[in-house]
N, C-alpha and C positions, 0 to 999 in steps of 0.2 A: 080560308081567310075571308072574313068578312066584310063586305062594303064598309065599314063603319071602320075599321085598322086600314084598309086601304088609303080610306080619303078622309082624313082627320079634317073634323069642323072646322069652325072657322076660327074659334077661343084657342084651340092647340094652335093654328097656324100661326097667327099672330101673336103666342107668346114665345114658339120658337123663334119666330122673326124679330122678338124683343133680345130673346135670350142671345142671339146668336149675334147683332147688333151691340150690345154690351160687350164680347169676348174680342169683337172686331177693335172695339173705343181701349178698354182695354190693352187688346194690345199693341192696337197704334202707339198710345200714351209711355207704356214700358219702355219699347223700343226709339222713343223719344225721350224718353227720362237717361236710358243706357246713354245714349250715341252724346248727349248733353254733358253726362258726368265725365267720359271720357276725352271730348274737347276742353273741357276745362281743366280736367286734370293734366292736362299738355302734353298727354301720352303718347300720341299720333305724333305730333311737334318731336318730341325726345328723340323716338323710335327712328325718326327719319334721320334725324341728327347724326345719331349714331353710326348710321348708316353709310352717312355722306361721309362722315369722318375715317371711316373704313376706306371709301375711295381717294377719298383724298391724299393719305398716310399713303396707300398702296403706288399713287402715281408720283408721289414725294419720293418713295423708296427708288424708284426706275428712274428718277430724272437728276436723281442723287447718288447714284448706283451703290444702294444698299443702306446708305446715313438715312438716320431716322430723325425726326425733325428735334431742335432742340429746343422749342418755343411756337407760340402760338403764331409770332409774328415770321416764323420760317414759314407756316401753313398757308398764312396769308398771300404772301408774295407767289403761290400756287392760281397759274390761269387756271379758269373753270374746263373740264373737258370728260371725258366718258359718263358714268354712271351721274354727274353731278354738272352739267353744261349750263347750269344755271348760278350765278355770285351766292357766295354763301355769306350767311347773313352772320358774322364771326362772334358778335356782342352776344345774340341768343344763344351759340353754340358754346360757347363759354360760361354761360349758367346754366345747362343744363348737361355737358358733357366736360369728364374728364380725361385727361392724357397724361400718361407717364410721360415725360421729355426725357428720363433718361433709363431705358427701361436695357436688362440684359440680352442683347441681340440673339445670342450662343442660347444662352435659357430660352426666349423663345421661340427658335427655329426647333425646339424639340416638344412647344409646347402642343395638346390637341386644342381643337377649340374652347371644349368648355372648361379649358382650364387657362382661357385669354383675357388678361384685366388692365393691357396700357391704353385701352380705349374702351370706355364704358360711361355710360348713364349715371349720373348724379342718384338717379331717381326711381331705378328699371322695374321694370313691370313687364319684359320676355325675356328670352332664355335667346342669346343671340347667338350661338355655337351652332346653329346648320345654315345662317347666313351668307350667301354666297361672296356676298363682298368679303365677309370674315378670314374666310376661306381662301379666297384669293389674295387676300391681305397676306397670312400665314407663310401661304405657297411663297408669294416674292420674298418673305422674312428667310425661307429656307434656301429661296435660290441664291443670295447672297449670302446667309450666314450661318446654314449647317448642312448636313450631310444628310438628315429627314427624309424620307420618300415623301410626297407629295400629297396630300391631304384632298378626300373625295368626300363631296357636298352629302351627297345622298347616302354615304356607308356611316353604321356608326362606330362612335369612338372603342376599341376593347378595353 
């Protein structure tokens, strides 16, 4: 190998130093442009939503032993506490999440996850069937209202 491929002049250095400065700007820029579209698109905001609303339903079901809420303003009258110890902001949760209020208890203590739709996204953009609050949602659904074995986060559905 020759001194000359070892220690490249000074025009090759500084145009990798250009090149490599552009891929950098680049991809600062993308993953600025990404992280941008998806704040706006209220996707983060949804996704949580949904989430809360899983806990929420789940500590409704245990503090109502097994009644499923009938209305928005059942949900409401719910203190803040486990997965969700923070007030939930009900106005935004409502435009961006739906809820069966009167959904078949029986049907779905037999349902698996990804076949779970009385609480869902207006809007969705994930696949929320390995969710643990889902799951746990589920599991209370069967402890009260079927005979189900008990639904594991991490196994998938047959």
């Amino acid at each position: 190998m020759s001194a000359a491929t070892m220690f490249p002049d000074e025009r090759t250095n500084r145009r990798r130093k250009v090149i490599l400065t552009v891929c950098l700007v680049l991809s600062v820029v993308g993953s600025l442009t990404a992280v941008g579209i998806r704040w706006e698109s209220g996707a983060d905001t949804q996704n949580q939503l949904v989430r809360v609303m899983y806990a929420v339903v789940t500590d409704y079901l245990d503090k109502n032993e097994g009644a499923w809420p009938g209305s928005w303003e059942d949900l409401e009258q719910m203190p803040p506490s486990g997965y969700w110890y923070e007030p939930v902001d009900y106005p935004l949760v409502k435009q961006q999440v739906e809820i069966d209020f009167d959904p078949d208890l029986k049907q779905m203590s037999g349902q698996p996850p990804r076949e779970f739709t009385a609480i869902r996204a207006k809007n969705p953009v994930l696949d929320y069937s390995r969710d643990p609050r889902l799951v746990e949602l589920l599991n209370k659904v069967r402890e009260y209202h079927g005979s189900s074995p008990e639904v594991k986060s991490n196994q998938p559905e047959a």
